[in-house]
Each structure stands twice: as structure tokens, then as C-alpha cells.
N, C-alpha and C positions, 0 to 999 in steps of 0.2 A: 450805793449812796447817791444815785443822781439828783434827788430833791436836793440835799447839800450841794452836790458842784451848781447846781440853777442857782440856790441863792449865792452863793461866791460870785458868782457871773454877775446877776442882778446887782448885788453891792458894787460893785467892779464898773460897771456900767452908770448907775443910778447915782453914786455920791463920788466917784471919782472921774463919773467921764470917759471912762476907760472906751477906747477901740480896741477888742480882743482879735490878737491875731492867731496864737497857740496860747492852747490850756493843757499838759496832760501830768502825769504825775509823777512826784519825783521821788518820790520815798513814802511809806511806812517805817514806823516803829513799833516797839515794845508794847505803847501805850493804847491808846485809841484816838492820839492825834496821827493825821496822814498831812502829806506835803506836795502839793504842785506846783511845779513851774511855768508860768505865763509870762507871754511876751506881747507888748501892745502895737500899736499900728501909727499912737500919737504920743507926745512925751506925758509923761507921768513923777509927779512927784522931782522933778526936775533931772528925773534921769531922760535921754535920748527915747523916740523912738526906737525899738527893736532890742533895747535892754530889757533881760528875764529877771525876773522876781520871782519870788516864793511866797507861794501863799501858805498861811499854818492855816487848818481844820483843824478845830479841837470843840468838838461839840461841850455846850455848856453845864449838859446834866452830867457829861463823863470827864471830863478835863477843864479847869480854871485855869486863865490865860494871864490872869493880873499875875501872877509871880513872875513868868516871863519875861512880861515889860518892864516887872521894876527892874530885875537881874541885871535884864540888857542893858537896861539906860545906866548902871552903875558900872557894869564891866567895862561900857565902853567909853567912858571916862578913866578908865584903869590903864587903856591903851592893847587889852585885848581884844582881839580881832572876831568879832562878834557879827550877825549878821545886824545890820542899821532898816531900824522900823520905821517905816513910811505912813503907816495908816493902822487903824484897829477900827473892830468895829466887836467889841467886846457880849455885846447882849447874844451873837450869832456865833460867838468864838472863833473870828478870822482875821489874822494881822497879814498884812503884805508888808513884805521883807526885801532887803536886799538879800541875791541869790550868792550864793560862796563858793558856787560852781559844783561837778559833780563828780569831784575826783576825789574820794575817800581816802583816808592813808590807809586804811585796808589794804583796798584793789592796788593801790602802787606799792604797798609793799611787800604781796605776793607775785610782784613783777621781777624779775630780774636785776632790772636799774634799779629801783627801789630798795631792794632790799642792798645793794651796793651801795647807796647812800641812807642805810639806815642810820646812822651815825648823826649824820648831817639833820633826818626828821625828825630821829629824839630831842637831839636838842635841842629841834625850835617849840619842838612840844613841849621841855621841862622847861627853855624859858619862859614860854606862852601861860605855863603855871604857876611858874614863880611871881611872875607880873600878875597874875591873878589871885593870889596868895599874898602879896604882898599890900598891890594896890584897893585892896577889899579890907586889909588890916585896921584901918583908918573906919570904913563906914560902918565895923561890926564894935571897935569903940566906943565911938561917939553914938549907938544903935540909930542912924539912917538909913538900915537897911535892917527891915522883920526877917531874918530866919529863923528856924527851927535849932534847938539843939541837937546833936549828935551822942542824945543822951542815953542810959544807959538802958531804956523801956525800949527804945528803937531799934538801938543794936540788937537788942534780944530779940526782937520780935521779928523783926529781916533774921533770925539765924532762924528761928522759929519756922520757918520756911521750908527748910531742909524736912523734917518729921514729920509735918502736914501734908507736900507735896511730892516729895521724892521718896520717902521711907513710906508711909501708907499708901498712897496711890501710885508711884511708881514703880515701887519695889516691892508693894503688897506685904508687906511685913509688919510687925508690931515689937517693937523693939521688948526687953525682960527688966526687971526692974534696974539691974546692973547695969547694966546699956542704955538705961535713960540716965541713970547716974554720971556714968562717964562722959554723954552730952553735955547734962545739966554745968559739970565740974569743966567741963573745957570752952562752954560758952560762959563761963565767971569769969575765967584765965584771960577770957579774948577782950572782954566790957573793960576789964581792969586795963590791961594792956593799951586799949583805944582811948581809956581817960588819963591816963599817965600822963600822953604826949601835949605837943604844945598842940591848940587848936585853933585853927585857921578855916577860912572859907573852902567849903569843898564842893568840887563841881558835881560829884557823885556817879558821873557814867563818862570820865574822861577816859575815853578810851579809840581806839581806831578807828570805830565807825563813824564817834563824831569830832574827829578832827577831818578839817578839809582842806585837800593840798592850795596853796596857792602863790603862784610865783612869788608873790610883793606881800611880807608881813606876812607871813607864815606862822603858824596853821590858822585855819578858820576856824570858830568853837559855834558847836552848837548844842542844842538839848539839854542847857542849865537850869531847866526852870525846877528840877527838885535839889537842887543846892541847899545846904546847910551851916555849921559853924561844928566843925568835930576834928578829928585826928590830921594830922597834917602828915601821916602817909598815903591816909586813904586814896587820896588821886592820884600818888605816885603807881602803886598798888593796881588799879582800874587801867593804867598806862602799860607797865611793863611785866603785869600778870595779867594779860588780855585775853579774856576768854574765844577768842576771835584767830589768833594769829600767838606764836611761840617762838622763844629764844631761847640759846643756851646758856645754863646758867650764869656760869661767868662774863658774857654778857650784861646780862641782868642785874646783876651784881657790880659791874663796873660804873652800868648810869645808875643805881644808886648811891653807889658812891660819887661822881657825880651832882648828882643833886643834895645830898646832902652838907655838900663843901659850896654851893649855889647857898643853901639855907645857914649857912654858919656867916657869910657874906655880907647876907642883907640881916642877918641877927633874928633871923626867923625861930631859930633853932640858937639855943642857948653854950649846950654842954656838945663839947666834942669828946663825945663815944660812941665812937664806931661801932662796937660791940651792942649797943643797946639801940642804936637806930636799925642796924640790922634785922632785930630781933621785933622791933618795934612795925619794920616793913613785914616780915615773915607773917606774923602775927594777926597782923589786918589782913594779906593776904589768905588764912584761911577762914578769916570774919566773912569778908569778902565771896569767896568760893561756895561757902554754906549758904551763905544767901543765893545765890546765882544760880546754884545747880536746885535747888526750890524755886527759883521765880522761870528756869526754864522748862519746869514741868509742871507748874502753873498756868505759863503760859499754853503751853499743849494741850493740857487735859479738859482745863477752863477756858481758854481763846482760841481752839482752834491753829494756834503756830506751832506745827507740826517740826518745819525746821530748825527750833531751837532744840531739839531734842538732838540733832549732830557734835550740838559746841558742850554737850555735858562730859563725853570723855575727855578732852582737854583740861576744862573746871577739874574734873577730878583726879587727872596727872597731877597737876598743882596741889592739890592736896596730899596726894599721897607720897609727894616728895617734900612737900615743906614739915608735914607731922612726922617724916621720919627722922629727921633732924631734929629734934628735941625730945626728950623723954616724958616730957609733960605731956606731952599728944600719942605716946606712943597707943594706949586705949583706945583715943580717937580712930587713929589708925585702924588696929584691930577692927574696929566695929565699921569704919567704910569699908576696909577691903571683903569682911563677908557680905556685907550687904552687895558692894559691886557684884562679886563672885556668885552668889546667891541667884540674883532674877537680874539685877539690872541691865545686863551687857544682853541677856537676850531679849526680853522688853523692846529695848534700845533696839537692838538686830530687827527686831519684827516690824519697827515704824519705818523703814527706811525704805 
């Protein structure tokens, strides 16, 4: 894409005055926004010379940038730690950003130290969501803030995901009449399950790649711009069932607990039962998994990101231990473990 980084440059130059010192890049994602970090030669935007910024590319036929800005400007009245917008220039799809650094809670947390004070990173992550959940409660009220519901056509159609892109093209199979039943019957269980709860603002991919470690005011958030108003596990869910990086259960289970004595606190969370918030995490979590292991063979097969096709056995650990814990999924079960068994794991083998 060099016609893109010229016009970056050009804007950069042309309406902000910019002296570029380094351009190079700092990330990809999922989507078809990419991310570089520049650094100028004269002050900018009242930051120092030699202060890095982020630039967002989100081309405008493939990614709208207006959800982003409004999110930002509301979270960061919330007092989450958001990256702070300097400039847009919307008709080209590029905002310069404050940079949040580029130490992932990923990468520290398959460090050593890191994983030594996982403790310490959860927590600033469940409160960094709780203040987000919380301080958002007020602008989806009063609707000062357009989202989307987390209703029950969307949940379905992210689980939809799974059959289009894992089971036919992944897995080359066609499921039997039975076998779509048992689908059909376990993404009802999941819709119902997700509309039960109370609903709150959800960030929708909080998870460890986009939280960013930072000494002061921990973590840094980023990639809200598909946020919604739905389940108030689902970010818990995205956080401590991260298709990225694994815990042991009990673990897992203790920052839920956790967090949901954090939501009984601030009165987020009404009824204290234990037993049904549980079940309420579990639950999204295989909402969750279903969509995931479809959008990473999506990705693959339709984008080209070959890499996401390693973080599918993980996804599907998760599933195959959270369906065996209920009887209601035990079908579910059944019908991934043959399909894994089946073609998937060799598939999988052959991409690597």
C-alpha cells in the first residue's frame, strides 16, 4: 500500500506541518485497518518534538472511522485509558493518535515476570472494564452514545460463522439433518442465555492483544470501535477466555469471581448468584468460541491470515471443556469432537 503511506505523509506534512522523522509500522489487525508509528522532528499537536504517535489507516470503502472517534471521546471521559485523538482527517480514513506504547499484555504475559504478576494485570484490566461498564452506563441511558444492540440476529449470525467457515470450508463437511438440529438447539440456549443478563457496554475484542501495558493508569485500550450495548459477560469472557494466551481453570474462575463481587459493588449486577453468573460466563464463552473459530477461518481462507489458523486449537480447548460441563451441550460436544477428529487437526497440520 505505498500510494496510502504517501498520502499519510502528505496529510502529515500539508495540514499539520509535520517534520517526519520515522514512519514505520506498528501493527495490523483482524480488519483492514493497519497502524504506524511516527515520530516528528518539531512539536505537534502540543506534544514535544520526538514524541511517537499512531497513525490509524482505515481505508474509507473498507473501514468507517466515525464510530472510533465518537467511542474515544466518550470513554475517555469515563476515565479509561484510551489512546487521545489529535487530528482526523476522515474523508482519507487517518486519525493521529496518542501512541500507548508497544508492550502488549500478550507479550508480558508469556514472559516470566508477567505471568508472575498476572494477578496484579487482571486486575487492572477488570477494573479498566468496570470503569468502562460502568462509566458508559449513563451515555447508553440518556442514548448520547449510537450503538448497536447485541441483539439476538447478531448473536446468531457471529455463531453462523462456525458452519460457513469452519464446518464447510475448513472442515469440508456438511453437517446431517440431526447435526444442524443440535446447532440450531444450542445457539437458542446461547441467544437466550446472552439476553437474560444485564446489558452493558461491550468492548467486544477485550482481550490481550488489545490491552497495552503501561506503567501509569493501566492498561491502555484499544480497538473499540465495534462496541455495542449486550451481555455484561461478554468482555469478561474475551478477557479470561482469550483465544491468544490460557489459564488454569480455577484461576479463571477465581477472577470471575472477582469480578463479579467488583459488579455487585457498583450495582451493575443486581441478584447475587453465584451459580447463574457462572453459567452466564460459561455460556457466552461458547457464544464466543463459535464465532471466533469461524472468523479465524475466515480470515484464512478469505484474507489471506494464515496465522490465525494456530489460535483455533486453543478456541476449541475451550469449547470442549466448557460443553462438557453441562448436559445441555453435551450434542454440541459430540458434533465438534467429530468434526475436530474428522479433517480438522489435519487441515490445521498441513497450514503450518
Amino acid at each position: 500500500m505505498p500510494q496510502r503511506i504517501e498520502q499519510i505523509k502528505h496529510w502529515l506534512k500539508t495540514e499539520l506541518q509535520a517534520d517526519i522523522h520515522s514512519f514505520e509500522p506498528a501493527s495490523n489487525d483482524a480488519s483492514f485497518r493497519r497502524y504506524f508509528r511516527v515520530v516528528f522532528n518539531n512539536s505537534i499537536a502540543e506534544q514535544a518534538a520526538g514524541q511517537a504517535f499512531i497513525v490509524m489507516d482505515a481505508p474509507p470503502e473498507k473501514e468507517a472511522i466515525a464510530p472510533f472517534i465518537d467511542i474515544a471521546a466518550h470513554l475517555e471521559v469515563t476515565g479509561v485509558h484510551v489512546p487521545h485523538i489529535y487530528a482526523v482527517n476522515e474523508a482519507s480514513g487517518f486519525i493521529l493518535m496518542f501512541d500507548l506504547g508497544n508492550i502488549a499484555y500478550l507479550s508480558l504475559l508469556n514472559s516470566e515476570s508477567g505471568r508472575e504478576r498476572a494477578d496484579k494485570l487482571y486486575a487492572d484490566a477488570m477494573s479498566s472494564l468496570l470503569v468502562m461498564q460502568r462509566g458508559m452506563q449513563s451515555d447508553i441511558q440518556k442514548q448520547t452514545i449510537e450503538l448497536a444492540d447485541y441483539d439476538a440476529a447478531r448473536l446468531k449470525s457471529e455463531m453462523d460463522l462456525l458452519p460457513d467457515w469452519y464446518i464447510k470450508v475448513h472442515c469440508q463437511q456438511t453437517l446431517t439433518d440431526r447435526e444442524q438440529t443440535v446447532l440450531d438447539d444450542a445457539m437458542k440456549r446461547l441467544v437466550e442465555s446472552a439476553q437474560e443478563q444485564p446489558q452493558v457496554f461491550v468492548h467486544r475484542d477485550y482481550h490481550s492483544r488489545n490491552l497495552m501495558f503501561y506503567a501509569e493508569h493501566n492498561p491502555g485500550v484499544i480497538d473499540f470501535q465495534d462496541a455495542v450495548i449486550g451481555p455484561v459477560t461478554y468482555d469478561l469472557v474475551s478477557l479470561l477466555r482469550d483465544s491468544y494466551i490460557a489459564w488454569p481453570d480455577d484461576k479463571v474462575y477465581e477472577w470471575v469471581e472477582q469480578y463479579r463481587q467488583m459488579l455487585l459493588t457498583e450495582e451493575l449486577l443486581q441478584e447475587d448468584n453465584k451459580q447463574q453468573f457462572v453459567r452466564w460466563f460459561d455460556w457466552m464463552g461458547i457464544q464466543r468460541q463459535l464465532k471466533v473459530v469461524g472468523i479465524f477461518c475466515r480470515l484464512n481462507y478469505r484474507d489471506g491470515k494464515s496465522h490465525y489458523l494456530n489460535d483455533i486449537p486453543q478456541t476449541l480447548d475451550y469449547l470442549f471443556q466448557v460443553c462438557a460441563r453441562y448436559p445441555e451441550f453435551e450434542s454440541l460436544l459430540q458434533l465438534l469432537t467429530r468434526l475436530d477428529n474428522d479433517k480438522a487437526v489435519t487441515l490445521l497440520n498441513n497450514t503450518r
